[in-house]
C-alpha positions as CSV (number, residue, x, y, z in Angstrom):
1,X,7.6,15.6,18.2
2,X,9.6,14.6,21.6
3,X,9.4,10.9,22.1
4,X,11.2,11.5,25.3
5,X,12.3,14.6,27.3
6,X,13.9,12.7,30.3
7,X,17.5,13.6,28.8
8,X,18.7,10.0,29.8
9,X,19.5,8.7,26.0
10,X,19.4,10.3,22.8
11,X,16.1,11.9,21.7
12,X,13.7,10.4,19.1
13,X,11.2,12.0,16.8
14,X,8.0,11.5,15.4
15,X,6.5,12.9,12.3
16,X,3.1,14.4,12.6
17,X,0.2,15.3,9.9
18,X,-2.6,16.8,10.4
19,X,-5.0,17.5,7.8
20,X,-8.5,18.3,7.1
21,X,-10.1,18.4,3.8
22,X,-13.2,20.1,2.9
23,X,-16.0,21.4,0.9
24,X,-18.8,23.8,1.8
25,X,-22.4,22.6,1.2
26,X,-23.8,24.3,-2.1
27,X,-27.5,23.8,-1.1
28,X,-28.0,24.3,2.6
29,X,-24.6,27.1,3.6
30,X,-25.7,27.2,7.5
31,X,-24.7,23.2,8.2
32,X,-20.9,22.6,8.8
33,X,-18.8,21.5,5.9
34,X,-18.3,18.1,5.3
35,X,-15.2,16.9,6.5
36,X,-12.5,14.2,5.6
37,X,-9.4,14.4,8.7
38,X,-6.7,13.1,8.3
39,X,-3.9,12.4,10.5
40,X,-1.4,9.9,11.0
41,X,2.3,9.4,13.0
42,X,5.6,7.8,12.0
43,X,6.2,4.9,13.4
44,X,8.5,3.7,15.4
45,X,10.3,7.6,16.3
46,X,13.8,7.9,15.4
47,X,16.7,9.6,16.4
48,X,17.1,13.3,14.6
49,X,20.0,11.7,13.2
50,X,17.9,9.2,10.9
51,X,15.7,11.9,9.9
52,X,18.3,13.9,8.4
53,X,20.5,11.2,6.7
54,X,20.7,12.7,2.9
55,X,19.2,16.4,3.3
56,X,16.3,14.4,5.0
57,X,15.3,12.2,2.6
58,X,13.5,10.0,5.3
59,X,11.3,13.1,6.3
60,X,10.0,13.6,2.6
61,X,9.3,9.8,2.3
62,X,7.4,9.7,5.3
63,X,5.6,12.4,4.7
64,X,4.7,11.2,1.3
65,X,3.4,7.9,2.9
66,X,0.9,9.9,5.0
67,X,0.3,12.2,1.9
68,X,-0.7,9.5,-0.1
69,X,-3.0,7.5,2.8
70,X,-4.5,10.9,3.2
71,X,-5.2,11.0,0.1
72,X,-7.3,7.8,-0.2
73,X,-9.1,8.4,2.4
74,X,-10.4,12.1,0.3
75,X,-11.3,9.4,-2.7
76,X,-12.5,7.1,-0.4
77,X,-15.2,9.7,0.8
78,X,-15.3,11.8,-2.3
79,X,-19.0,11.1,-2.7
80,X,-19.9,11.7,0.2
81,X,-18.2,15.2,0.3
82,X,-19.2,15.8,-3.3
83,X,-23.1,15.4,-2.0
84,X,-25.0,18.6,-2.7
């Protein structure tokens, strides 16, 4: 993502996720799913520059960070979307 698209200074990114997990009710199928979103951003944005330093090694750490708090979050509600 664009942090800036004035063109006055060098452009910086963001990393975005966006993720839902979910599982269909077994006992009632006509009520939505129950939902865990996830979502997060990278913080602070970077130059494309930073991202791409070592065949963009700081894009698959990042994106492991946000995998992984994503990922607690799902255990974190795993009852609740394991409910029948």
């Amino acid at each position: 993502m664009y942090d800036s698209l004035t063109g006055a200074e060098v452009p910086n990114y963001q990393l975005l996720l966006s993720l839902d997990v979910y599982k269909r009710r077994e006992s009632n199928w006509v009520l939505p799913p129950k939902l865990v979103a996830c979502s997060g951003r990278s913080e602070p944005a970077q130059p494309l520059a930073y991202w791409a330093e070592d065949s963009y090694r700081n894009v698959q750490q990042e994106l492991n960070r946000m995998l992984a708090d994503c990922q607690a979050k799902v255990l974190a509600d795993l009852p609740n979307l394991l409910e029948q």
